[in-house]
C-alpha positions, 0 to 999 in steps of 0.5 A, spaced: 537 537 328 540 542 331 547 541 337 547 546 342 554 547 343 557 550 349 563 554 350 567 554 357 568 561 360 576 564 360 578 563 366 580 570 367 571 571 367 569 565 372 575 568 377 571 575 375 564 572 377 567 568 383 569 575 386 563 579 384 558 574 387 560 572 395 561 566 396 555 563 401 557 563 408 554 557 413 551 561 419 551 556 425 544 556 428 544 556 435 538 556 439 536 563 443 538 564 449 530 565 450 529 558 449 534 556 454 531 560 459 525 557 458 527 550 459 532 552 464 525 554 468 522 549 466 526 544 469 528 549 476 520 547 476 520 541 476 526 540 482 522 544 486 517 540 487 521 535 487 526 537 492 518 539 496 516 532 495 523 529 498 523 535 504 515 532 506 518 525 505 523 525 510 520 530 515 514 526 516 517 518 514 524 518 515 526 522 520 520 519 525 523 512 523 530 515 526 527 519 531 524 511 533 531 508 532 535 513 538 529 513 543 529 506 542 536 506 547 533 512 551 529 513 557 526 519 556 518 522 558 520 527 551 520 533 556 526 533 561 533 531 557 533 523 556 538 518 558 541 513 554 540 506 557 542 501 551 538 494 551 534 495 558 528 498 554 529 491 549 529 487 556 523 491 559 518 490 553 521 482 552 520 481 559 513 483 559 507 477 559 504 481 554 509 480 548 508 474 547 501 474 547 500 481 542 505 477 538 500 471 537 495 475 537 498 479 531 500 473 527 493 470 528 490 476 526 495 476 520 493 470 518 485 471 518 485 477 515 489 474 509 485 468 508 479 473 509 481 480 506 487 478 501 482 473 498 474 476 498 477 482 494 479 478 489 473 473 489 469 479 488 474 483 483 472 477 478 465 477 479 464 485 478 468 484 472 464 478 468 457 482 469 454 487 464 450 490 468 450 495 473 457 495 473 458 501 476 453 503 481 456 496 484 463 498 484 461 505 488 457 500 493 463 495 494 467 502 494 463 505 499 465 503 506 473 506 504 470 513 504 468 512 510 472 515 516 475 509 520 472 511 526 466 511 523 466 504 521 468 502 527 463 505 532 458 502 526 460 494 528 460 496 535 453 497 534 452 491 530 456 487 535 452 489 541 450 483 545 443 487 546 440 490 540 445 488 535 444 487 528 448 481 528 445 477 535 438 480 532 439 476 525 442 469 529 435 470 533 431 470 527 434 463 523 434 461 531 441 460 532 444 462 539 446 468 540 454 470 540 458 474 545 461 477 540 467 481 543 467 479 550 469 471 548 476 470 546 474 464 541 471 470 537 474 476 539 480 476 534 475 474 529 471 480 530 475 484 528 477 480 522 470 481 520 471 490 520 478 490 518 476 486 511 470 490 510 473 497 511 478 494 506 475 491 502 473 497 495 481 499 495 483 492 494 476 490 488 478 496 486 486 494 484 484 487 482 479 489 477 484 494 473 489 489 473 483 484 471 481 489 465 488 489 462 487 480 461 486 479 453 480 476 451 484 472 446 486 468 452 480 467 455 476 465 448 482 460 447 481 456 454 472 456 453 475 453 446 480 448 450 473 447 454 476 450 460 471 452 465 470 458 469 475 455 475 480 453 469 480 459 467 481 463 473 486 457 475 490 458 468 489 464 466 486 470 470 492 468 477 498 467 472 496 475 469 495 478 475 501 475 478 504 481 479 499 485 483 497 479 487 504 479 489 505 486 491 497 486 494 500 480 498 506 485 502 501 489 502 497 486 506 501 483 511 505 489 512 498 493 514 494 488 518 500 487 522 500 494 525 493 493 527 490 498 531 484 501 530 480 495 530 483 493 538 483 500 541 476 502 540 472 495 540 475 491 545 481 495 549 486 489 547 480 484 552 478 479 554 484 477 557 488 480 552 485 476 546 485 482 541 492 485 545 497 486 538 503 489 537 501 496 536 496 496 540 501 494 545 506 500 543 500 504 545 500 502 551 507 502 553 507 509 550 501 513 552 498 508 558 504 506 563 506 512 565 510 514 558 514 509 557 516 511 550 523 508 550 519 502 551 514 504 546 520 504 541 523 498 542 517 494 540 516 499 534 522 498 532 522 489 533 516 489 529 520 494 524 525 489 523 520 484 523 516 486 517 522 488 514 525 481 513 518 479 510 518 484 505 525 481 504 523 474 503 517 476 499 522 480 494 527 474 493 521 469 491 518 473 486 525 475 483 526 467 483 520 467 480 521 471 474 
């Protein structure tokens, strides 16, 4: 076999090469400046709109709640210049015998439209998401009444209740039941109002529940039927503890919006019979727009109930961070 044997070059040639062939210069790379351009727009974008959000944010949610605090301690008609009065709004609307009974019929309404419109939706939430068929056309069925425009579905259940030609009396009439007067009784006044304010609300709250209920794992539902757990076990062990966290949030939620109850009151009752639908809004209405424009004290109420929701949110939060 043959051996290659390699010689080394002279130092005197390799310095020679070296100065013949540059050496290789490492050009940094820096992104071009058209890039940054790019980027910088991109993002000058994006905080237009953002700061765009924030403006209409705070002209149409915050400034109003500021503009409620001031005139809270104004007595002012908003055209000649106001004057600042301190607690006498708070002492007016305090004094008033409408307070307590608006504030009973709020907590009363509350209450109802709890065990009715927090639980109905989340019943029918669970019957929609256990079928197979017709799925679809159900859930724009259940969904129907919230395009529906507030006043209309209002006016809709004045015609239901009318004590006359009503569909509500017509349907009591036809099983023989004595007819009810649905509106002009204060023993079901308030309930009536229950009724509408569930039905308008209902498709938002099925709606929620079924996205939350369609993101259960089946796993979980096919080991509790292999534990031979009934539908009620499962919707008890299963269903309530993964959705907990919508129907906590959907709770606040609801309590907070039944609470400032307006429509239902205004267009179906005027706050009768003997102020048996009179709720805080409504109320806040009346001191603003009915005697006389008291808007000091239209605010003071408006900012008691402010305070009132507040801390109900407060407590809520706190138990649900326990919780976790």
């Amino acid at each position: 076999m043959r051996t290659l044997i390699v010689k080394p070059k002279p130092k005197q040639q390799v310095a020679t090469e070296r100065q013949v062939a540059p050496e290789r210069q490492v050009v940094p790379r820096h992104r071009p400046a058209t890039k940054r351009r790019r980027a910088a727009r991109r993002n000058l974008t994006a905080y237009g709109f953002l700061c765009a959000a924030l403006f209409c944010f705070a002209l149409f949610a915050w400034w109003p709640i500021v503009r409620e605090v001031v005139l809270s301690f104004q007595q002012t008609n908003l055209v000649d210049e106001p004057s600042w009065v301190g607690l006498d709004n708070f002492r007016t609307v305090v004094h008033d015998p409408a307070f307590g009974e608006a504030w009973r019929n709020t907590f009363v309404f509350t209450l109802l439209a709890l065990l009715c419109g927090y639980v109905v939706p989340f019943a029918v939430a669970i019957v929609l998401n256990e079928l197979r068929h017709a799925r679809a056309y159900l859930r724009f069925v259940v969904y129907l009444p919230v395009m529906l425009p507030p006043i209309v579905s209002v006016l809709l259940f004045r015609w239901f209740y009318d004590p006359g030609p009503g569909l509500f009396n017509q349907a009591l009439d036809a099983v023989g039941l004595p007819t009810l007067a649905w509106l002009d009784s204060t023993s079901t006044a308030l309930f009536s109002l229950v009724i509408v304010s569930t039905w308008m609300n209902l498709g938002a709250g099925v709606l929620i529940y079924l996205a939350a209920l369609q993101n259960i794992p089946g796993e979980l539902y096919e080991a509790a039927e292999l534990d031979g757990a009934g539908i009620l076990k499962r919707i008890r062990h299963v269903t309530i503890p993964q959705t907990r966290l919508i129907l906590t949030l959907m709770l606040m939620l609801q309590i907070v919006a039944t609470m400032q109850v307006f429509i239902e009151p205004y267009m179906l009752t005027g706050g009768g019979p003997e102020n048996a639908t009179v709720t805080v809004a409504y109320l806040m209405y009346q001191y603003a727009f009915v005697y006389g424009g008291n808007y000091g004290a239209g605010s003071a109420l408006g900012l008691m109930l402010m305070l009132v929701l507040l801390a109900v949110a407060a407590v809520q939060l706190r138990l649900t961070r326990e919780e976790k």
